[in-house]
C-alpha positions in Angstrom: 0.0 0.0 0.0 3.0 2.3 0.3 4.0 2.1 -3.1 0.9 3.3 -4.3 1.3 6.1 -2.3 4.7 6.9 -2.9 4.0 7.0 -6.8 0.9 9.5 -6.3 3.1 12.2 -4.4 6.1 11.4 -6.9 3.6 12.4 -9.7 2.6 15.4 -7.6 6.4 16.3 -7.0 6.9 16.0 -10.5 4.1 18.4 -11.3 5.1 21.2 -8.7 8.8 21.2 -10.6 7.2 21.1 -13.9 5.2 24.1 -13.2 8.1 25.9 -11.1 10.2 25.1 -14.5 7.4 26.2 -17.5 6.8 29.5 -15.8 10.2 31.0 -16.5 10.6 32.9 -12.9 13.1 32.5 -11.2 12.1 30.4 -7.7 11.0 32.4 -4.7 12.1 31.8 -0.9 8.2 30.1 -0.6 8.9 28.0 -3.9 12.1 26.8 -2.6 10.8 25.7 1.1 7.4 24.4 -0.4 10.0 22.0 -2.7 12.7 20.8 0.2 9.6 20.4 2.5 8.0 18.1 -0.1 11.2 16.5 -1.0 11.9 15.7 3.1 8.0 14.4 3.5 8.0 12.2 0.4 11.8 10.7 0.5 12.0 6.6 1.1 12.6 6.1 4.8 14.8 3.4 4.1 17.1 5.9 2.5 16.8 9.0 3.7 18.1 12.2 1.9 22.3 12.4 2.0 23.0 14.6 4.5 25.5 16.5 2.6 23.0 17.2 0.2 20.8 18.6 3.0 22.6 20.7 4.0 23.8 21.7 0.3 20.0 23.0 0.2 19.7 24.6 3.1 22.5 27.0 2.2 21.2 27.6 -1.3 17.8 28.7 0.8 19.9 31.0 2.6 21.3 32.4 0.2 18.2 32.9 -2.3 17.0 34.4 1.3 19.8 36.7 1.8 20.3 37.6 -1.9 15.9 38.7 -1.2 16.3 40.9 1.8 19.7 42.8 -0.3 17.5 43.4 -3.2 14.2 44.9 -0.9 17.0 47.1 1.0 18.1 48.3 -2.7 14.3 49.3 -3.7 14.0 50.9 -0.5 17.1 52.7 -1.0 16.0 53.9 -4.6 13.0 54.7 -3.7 14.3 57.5 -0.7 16.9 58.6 -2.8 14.3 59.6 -5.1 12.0 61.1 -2.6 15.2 63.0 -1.4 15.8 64.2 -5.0 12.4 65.8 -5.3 12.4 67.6 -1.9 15.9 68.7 -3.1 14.5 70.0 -6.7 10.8 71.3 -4.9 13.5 74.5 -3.9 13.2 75.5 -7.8 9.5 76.4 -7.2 8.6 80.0 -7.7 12.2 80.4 -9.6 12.5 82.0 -13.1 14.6 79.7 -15.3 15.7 79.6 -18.6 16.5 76.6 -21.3 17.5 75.9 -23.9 15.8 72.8 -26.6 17.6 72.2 -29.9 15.2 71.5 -33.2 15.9 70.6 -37.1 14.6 73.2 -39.5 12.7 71.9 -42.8 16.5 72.5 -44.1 17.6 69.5 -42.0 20.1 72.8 -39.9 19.9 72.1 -35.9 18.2 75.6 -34.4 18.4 76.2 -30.6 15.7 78.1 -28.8 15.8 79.9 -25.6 12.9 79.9 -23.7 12.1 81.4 -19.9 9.1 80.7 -17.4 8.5 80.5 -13.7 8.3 76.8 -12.5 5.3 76.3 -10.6 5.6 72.8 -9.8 8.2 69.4 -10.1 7.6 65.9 -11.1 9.1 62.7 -10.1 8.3 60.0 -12.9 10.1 57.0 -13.7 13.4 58.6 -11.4 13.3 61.0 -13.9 12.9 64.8 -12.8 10.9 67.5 -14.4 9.8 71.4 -14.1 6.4 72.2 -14.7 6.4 75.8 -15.8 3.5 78.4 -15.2 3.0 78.3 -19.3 2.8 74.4 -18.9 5.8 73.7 -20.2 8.2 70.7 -18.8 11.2 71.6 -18.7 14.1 69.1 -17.7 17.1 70.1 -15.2 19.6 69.5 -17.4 18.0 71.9 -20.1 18.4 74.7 -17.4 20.7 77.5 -19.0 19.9 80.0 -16.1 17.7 80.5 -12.6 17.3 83.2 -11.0 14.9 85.0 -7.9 11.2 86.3 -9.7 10.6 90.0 -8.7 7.1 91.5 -7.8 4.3 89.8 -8.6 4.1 85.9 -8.5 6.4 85.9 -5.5 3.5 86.0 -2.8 5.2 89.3 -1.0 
């Protein structure tokens, strides 16, 4: 009667890795404890899994676990750095600027424009920073020729 058993759950084994396999993700800390947990339920008691092999997998987990937790730290890091880089940059609002955007004529000649505006607001998207002037126009920081103080109205004195 244990043979019968111990085919179903092979079949179910072999399932769970076919799935884990077709799905073309990389295994997760769950995936990897749901495996070794079925693999140390379902192994032949009258030979048990290698202990060398054991513990093989047990540093692979903490590794996989380790290599988790350094990746979530890095997001986490990104993420404040970025939130950091627009309270930095929200000091431009109110500011006159001016910048510059290069175009191709119908003569196929580049043709650089000035343009000035009072930024009224910044955006964060995608990591990537940008001034929203009064007119509407988004201007990015590296585009920025000159800032200076606005005078009179627009200030709020």
């Amino acid at each position: 009667m244990s043979i019968p058993g111990t085919t179903g759950t092979t079949a179910t084994t072999n399932n769970s890795t076919t799935s884990t396999s077709s799905s073309n993700s990389a295994l997760n800390k769950d995936s990897f404890l749901k495996l070794l947990v079925a693999q140390l339920t379902n192994q032949d008691p009258t030979s048990p899994m290698d202990s060398e092999q054991f513990v093989s997998q047990m540093a692979e987990f903490t590794t996989l676990e380790q290599t988790q937790n350094m990746s979530n730290a890095i997001d986490k890091l990104v993420t404040t750095q970025s939130n950091q880089s627009l309270s930095q940059q929200a000091s431009m609002i109110g500011k006159q600027i001016s910048w510059t955007e290069s175009d191709t004529d119908d003569s196929g000649n580049t043709v650089t424009n000035t343009f000035s505006g009072i930024v009224k607001s910044v955006t964060l998207k995608d990591g990537t920073v940008a001034y929203i002037t009064e007119d509407g126009d988004k201007v990015d920081p590296s585009s920025i020729t000159e800032v200076s103080n606005t005078t009179g109205a627009g200030t709020g004195d």
